[in-house]
VMD Tcl script that builds the backbone (N, CA, C; Angstrom):
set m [mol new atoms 342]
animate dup $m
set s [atomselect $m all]
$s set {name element resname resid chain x y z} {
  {N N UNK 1 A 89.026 143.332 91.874}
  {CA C UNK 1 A 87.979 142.345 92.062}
  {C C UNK 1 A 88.063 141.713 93.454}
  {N N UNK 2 A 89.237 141.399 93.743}
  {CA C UNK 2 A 89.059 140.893 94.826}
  {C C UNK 2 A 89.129 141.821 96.172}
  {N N UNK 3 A 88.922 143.099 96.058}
  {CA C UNK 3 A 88.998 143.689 96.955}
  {C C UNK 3 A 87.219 143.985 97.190}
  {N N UNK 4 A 86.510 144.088 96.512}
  {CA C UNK 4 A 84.565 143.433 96.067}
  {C C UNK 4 A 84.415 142.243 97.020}
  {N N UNK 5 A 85.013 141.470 96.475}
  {CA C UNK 5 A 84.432 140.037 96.883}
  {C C UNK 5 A 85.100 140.283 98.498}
  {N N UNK 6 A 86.051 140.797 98.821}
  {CA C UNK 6 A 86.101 141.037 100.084}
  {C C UNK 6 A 85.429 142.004 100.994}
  {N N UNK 7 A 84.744 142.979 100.075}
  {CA C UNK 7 A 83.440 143.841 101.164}
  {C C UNK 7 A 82.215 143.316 100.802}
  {N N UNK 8 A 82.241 142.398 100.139}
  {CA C UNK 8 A 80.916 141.849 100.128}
  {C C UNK 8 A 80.420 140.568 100.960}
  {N N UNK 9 A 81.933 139.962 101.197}
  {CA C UNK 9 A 82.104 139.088 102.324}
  {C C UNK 9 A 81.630 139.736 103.765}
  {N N UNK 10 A 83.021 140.443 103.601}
  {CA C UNK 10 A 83.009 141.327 105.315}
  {C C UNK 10 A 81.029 141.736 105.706}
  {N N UNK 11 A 80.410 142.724 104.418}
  {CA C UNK 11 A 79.308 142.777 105.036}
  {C C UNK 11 A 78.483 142.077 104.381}
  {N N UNK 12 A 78.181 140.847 104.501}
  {CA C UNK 12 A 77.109 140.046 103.783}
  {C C UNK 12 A 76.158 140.195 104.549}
  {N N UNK 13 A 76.070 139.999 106.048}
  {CA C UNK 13 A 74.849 140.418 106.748}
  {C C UNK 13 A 74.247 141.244 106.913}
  {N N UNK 14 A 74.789 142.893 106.321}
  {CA C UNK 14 A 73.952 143.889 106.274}
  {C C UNK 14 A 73.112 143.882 105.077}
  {N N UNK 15 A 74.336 143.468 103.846}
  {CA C UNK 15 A 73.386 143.609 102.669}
  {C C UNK 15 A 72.193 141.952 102.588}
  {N N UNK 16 A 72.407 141.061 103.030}
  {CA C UNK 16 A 71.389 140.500 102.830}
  {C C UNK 16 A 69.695 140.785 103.729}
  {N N UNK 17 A 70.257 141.468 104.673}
  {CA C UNK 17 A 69.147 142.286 105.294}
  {C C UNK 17 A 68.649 143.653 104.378}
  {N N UNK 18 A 69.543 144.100 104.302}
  {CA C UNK 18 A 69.066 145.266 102.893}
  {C C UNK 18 A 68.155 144.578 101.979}
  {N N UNK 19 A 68.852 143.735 101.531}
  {CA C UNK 19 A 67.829 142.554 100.369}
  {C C UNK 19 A 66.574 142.269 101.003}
  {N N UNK 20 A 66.745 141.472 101.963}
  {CA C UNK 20 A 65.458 141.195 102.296}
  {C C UNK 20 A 64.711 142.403 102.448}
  {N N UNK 21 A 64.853 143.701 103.219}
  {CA C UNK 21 A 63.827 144.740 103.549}
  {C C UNK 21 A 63.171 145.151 101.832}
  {N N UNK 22 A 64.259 145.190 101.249}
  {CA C UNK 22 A 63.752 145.771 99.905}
  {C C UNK 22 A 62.937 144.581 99.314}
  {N N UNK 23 A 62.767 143.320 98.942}
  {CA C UNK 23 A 61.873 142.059 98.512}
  {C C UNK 23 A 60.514 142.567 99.514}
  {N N UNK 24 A 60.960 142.884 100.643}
  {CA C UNK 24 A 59.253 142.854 101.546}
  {C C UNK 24 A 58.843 144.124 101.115}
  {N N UNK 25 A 59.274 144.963 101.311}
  {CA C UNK 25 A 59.094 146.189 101.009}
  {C C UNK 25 A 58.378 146.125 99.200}
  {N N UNK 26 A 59.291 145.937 98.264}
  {CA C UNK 26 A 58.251 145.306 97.170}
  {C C UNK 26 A 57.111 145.139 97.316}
  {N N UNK 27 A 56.845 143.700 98.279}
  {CA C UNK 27 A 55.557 142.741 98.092}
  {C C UNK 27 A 54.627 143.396 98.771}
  {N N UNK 28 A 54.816 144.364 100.059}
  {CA C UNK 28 A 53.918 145.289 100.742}
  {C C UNK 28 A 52.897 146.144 99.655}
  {N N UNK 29 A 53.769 146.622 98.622}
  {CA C UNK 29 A 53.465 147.785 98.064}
  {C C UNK 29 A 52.438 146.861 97.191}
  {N N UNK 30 A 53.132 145.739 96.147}
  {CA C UNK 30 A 52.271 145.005 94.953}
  {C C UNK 30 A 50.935 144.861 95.728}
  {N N UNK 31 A 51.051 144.354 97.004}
  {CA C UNK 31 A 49.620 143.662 97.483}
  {C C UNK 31 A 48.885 144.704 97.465}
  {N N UNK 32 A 49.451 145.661 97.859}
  {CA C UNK 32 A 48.457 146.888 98.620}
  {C C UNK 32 A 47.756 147.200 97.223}
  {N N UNK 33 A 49.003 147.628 96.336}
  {CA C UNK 33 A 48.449 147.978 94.960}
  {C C UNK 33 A 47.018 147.446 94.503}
  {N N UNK 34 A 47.272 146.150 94.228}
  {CA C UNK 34 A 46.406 144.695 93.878}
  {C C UNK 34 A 45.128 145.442 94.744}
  {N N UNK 35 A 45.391 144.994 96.106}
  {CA C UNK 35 A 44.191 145.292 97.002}
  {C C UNK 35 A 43.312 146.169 96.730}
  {N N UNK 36 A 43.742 147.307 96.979}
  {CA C UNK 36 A 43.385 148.659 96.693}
  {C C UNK 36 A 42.572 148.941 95.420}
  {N N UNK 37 A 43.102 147.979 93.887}
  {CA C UNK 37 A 42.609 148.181 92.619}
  {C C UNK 37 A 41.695 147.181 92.437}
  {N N UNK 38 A 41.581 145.704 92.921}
  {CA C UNK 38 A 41.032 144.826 92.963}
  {C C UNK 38 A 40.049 144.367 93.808}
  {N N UNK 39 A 39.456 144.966 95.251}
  {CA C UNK 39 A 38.910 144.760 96.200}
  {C C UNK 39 A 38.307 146.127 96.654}
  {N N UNK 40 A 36.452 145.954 96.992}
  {CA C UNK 40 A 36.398 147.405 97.726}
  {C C UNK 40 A 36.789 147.183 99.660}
  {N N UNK 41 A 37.760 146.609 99.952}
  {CA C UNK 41 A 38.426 147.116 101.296}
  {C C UNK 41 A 38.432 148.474 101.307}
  {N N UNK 42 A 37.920 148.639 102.966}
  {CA C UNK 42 A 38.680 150.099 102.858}
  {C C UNK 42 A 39.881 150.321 103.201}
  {N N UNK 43 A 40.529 151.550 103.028}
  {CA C UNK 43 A 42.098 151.771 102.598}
  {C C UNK 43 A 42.823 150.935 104.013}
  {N N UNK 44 A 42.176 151.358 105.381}
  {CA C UNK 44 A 43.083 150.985 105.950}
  {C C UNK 44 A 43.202 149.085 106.220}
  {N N UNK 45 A 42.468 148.503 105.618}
  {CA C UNK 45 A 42.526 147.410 105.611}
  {C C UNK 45 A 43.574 146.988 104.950}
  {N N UNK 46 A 43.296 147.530 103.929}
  {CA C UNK 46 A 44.677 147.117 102.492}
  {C C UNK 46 A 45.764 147.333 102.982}
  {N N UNK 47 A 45.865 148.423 103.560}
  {CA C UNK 47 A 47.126 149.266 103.772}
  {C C UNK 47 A 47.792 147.465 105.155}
  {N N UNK 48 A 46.973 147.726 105.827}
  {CA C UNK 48 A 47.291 146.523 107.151}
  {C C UNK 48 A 47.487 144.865 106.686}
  {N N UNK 49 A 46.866 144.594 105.624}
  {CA C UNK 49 A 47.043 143.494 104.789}
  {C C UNK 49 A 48.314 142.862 104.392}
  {N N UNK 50 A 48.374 143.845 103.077}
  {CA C UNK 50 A 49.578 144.283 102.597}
  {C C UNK 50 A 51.203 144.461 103.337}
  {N N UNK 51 A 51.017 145.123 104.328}
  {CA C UNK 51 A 52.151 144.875 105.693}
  {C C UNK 51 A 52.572 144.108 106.572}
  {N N UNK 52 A 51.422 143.164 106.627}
  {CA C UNK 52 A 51.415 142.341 106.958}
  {C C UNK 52 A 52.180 141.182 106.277}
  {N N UNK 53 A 52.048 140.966 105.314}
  {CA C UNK 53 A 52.786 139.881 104.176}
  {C C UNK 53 A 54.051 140.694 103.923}
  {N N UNK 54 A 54.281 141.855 103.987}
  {CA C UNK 54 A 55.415 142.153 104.306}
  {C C UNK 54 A 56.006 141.519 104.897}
  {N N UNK 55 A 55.716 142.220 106.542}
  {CA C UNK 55 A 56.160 141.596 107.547}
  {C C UNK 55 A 56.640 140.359 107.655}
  {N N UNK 56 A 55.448 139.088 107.368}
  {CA C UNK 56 A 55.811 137.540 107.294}
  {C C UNK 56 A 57.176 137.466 106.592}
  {N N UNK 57 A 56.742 137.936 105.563}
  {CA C UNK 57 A 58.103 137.774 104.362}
  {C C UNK 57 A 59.512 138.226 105.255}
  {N N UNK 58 A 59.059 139.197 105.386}
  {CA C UNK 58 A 60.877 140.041 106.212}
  {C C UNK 58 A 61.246 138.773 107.261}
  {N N UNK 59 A 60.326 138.314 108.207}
  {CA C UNK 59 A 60.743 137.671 108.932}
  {C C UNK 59 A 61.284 136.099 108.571}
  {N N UNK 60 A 60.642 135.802 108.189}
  {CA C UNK 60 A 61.123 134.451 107.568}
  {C C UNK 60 A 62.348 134.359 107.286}
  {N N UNK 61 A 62.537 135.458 105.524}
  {CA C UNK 61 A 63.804 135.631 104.758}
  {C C UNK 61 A 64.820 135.806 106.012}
  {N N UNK 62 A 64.846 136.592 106.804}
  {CA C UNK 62 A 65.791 137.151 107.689}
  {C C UNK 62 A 66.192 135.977 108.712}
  {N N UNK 63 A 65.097 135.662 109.103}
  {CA C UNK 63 A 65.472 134.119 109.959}
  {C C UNK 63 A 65.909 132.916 109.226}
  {N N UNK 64 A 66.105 132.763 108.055}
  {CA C UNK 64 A 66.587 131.701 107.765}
  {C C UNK 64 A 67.696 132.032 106.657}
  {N N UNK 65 A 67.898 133.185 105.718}
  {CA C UNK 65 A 68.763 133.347 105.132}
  {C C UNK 65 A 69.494 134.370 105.390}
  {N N UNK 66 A 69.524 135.683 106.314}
  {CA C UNK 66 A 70.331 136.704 107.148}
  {C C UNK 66 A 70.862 135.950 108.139}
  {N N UNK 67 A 70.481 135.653 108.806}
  {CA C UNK 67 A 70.470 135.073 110.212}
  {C C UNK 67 A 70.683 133.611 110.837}
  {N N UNK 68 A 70.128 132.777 109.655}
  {CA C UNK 68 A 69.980 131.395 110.075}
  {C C UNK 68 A 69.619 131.267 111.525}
  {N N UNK 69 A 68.250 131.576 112.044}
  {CA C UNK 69 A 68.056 131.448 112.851}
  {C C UNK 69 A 66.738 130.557 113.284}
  {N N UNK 70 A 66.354 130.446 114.336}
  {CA C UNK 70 A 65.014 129.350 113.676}
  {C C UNK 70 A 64.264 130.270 113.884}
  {N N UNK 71 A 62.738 130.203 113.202}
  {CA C UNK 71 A 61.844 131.155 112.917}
  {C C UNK 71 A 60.225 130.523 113.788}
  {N N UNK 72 A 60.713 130.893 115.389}
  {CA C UNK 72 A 59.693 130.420 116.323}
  {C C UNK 72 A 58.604 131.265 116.473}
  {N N UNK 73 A 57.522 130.665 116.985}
  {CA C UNK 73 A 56.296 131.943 117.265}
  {C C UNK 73 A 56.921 132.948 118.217}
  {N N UNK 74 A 57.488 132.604 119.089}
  {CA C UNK 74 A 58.049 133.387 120.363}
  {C C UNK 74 A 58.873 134.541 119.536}
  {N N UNK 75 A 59.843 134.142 118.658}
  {CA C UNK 75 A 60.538 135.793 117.808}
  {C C UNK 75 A 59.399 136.203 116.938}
  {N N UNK 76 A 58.665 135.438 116.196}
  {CA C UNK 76 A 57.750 136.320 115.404}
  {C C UNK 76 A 56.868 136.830 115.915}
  {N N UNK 77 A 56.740 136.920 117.300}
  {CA C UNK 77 A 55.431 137.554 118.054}
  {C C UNK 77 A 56.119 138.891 118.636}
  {N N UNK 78 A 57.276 138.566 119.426}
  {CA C UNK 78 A 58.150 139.861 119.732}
  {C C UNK 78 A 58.436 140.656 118.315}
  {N N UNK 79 A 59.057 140.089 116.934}
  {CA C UNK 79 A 59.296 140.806 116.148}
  {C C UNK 79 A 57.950 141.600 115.651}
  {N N UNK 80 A 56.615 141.052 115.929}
  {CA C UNK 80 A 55.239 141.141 114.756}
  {C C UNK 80 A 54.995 142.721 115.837}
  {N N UNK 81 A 55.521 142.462 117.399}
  {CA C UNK 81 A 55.068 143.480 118.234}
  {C C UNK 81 A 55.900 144.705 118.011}
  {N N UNK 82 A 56.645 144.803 117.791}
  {CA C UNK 82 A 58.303 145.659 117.411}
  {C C UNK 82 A 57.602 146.409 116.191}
  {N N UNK 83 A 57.370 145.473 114.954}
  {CA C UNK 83 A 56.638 146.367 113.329}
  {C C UNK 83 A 55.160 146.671 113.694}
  {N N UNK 84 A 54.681 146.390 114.799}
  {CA C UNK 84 A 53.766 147.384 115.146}
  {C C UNK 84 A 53.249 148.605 115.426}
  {N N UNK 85 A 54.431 148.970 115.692}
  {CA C UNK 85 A 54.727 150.625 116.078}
  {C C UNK 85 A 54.967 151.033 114.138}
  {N N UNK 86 A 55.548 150.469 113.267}
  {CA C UNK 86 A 55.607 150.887 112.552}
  {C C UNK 86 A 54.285 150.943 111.314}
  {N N UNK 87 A 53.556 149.647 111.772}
  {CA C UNK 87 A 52.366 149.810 111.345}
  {C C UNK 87 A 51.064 150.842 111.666}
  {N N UNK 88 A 51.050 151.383 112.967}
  {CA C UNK 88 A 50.915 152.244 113.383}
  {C C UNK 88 A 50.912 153.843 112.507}
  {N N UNK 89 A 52.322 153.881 112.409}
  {CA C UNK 89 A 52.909 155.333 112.090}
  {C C UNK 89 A 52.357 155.302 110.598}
  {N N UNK 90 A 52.924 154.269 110.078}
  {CA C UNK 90 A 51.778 154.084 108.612}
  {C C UNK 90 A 50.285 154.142 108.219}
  {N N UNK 91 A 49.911 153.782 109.106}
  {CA C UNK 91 A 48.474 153.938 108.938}
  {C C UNK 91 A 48.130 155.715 108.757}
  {N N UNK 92 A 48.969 156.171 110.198}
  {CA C UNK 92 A 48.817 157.558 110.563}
  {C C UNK 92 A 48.930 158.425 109.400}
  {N N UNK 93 A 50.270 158.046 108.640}
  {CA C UNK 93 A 50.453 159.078 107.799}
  {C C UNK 93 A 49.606 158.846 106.836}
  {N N UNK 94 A 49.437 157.905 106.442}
  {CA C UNK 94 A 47.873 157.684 105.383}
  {C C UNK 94 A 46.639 158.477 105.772}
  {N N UNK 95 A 46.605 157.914 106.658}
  {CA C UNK 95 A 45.416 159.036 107.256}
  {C C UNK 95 A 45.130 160.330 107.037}
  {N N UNK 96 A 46.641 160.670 107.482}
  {CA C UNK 96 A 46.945 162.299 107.875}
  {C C UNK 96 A 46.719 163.169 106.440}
  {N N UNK 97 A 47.540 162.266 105.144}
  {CA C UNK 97 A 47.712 163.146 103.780}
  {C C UNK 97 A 46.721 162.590 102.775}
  {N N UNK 98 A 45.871 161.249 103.023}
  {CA C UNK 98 A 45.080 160.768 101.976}
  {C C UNK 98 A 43.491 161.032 102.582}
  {N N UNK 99 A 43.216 161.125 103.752}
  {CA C UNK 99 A 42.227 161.422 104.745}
  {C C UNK 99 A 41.447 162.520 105.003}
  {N N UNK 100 A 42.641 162.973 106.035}
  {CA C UNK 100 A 42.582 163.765 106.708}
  {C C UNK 100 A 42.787 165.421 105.907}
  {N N UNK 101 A 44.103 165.393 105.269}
  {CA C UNK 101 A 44.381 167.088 104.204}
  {C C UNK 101 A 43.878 166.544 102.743}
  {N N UNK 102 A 43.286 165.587 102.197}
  {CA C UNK 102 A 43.284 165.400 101.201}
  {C C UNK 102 A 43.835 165.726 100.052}
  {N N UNK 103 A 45.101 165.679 100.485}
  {CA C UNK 103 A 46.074 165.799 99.323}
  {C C UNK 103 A 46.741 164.961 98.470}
  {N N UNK 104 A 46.533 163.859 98.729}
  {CA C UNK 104 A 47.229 162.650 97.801}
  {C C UNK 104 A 46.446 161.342 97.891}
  {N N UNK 105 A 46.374 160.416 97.055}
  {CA C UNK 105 A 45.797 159.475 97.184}
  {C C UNK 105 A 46.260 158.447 98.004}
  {N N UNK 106 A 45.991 157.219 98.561}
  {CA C UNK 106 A 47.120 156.110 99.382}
  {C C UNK 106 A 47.833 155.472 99.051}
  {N N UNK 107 A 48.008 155.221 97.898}
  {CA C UNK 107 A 49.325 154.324 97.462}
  {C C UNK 107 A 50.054 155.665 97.569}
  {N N UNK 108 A 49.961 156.735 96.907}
  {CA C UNK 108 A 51.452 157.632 97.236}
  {C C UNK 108 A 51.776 158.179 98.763}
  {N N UNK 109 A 50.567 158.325 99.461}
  {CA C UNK 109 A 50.827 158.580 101.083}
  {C C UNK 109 A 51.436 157.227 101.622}
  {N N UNK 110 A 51.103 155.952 101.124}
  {CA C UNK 110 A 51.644 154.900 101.676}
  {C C UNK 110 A 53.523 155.067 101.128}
  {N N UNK 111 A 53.740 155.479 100.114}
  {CA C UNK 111 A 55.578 155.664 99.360}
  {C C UNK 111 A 55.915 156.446 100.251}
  {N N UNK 112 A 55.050 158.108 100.758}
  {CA C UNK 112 A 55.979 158.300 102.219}
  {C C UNK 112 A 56.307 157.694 103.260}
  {N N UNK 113 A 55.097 156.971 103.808}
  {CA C UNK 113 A 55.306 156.298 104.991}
  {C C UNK 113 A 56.608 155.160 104.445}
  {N N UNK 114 A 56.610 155.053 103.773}
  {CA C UNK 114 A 58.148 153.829 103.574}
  {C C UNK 114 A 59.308 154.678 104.034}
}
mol reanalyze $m
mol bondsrecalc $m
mol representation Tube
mol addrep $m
């Protein structure tokens, strides 16, 4: 037991970042879900919505309970610019397999892009 409580010490900052990605990562998907079933948006709106409240979420959690750090516009604008590229690549692959080859619908082209 106490050899646990000592790697859970040693890496508390990875896994509470793990935690947090996986909580945003969650709430990305529920919204999109919601969106997608509940709203005629089109896909890539939802899809950008949805990642968005991700995003907020990741950053926050991470700045104040990973990190304890303060959670200024100045990091959330550099960080919002950083998950841009990844919002990006997401969109793309939606595109590419729910779109473009019509092979899957977007909530499951959106589970690859994760």
């Amino acid at each position: 037991m106490e050899i646990l409580l000592s790697l859970v010490e040693r890496y508390q900052t990875i896994l509470r970042y793990g935690a947090v990605g996986a909580i945003s990562t969650a709430i990305d998907l529920v919204i999109l879900r919601v969106l997608m079933k509940k709203t005629n948006l089109p896909t890539w709106a939802s899809v950008a919505i949805a990642f968005l409240c991700g995003l907020a979420n990741g950053f926050l959690l991470n700045a104040r309970y990973t990190f304890a750090i303060d959670a200024t516009a100045w990091r959330y604008t550099k960080y919002f610019l950083a998950a841009g590229v990844g919002l990006l690549m997401t969109e793309g692959i939606i595109y590419l397999f729910h779109k473009r080859l019509k092979i899957m619908g977007a909530f499951p082209a959106k589970l690859i892009a994760v």
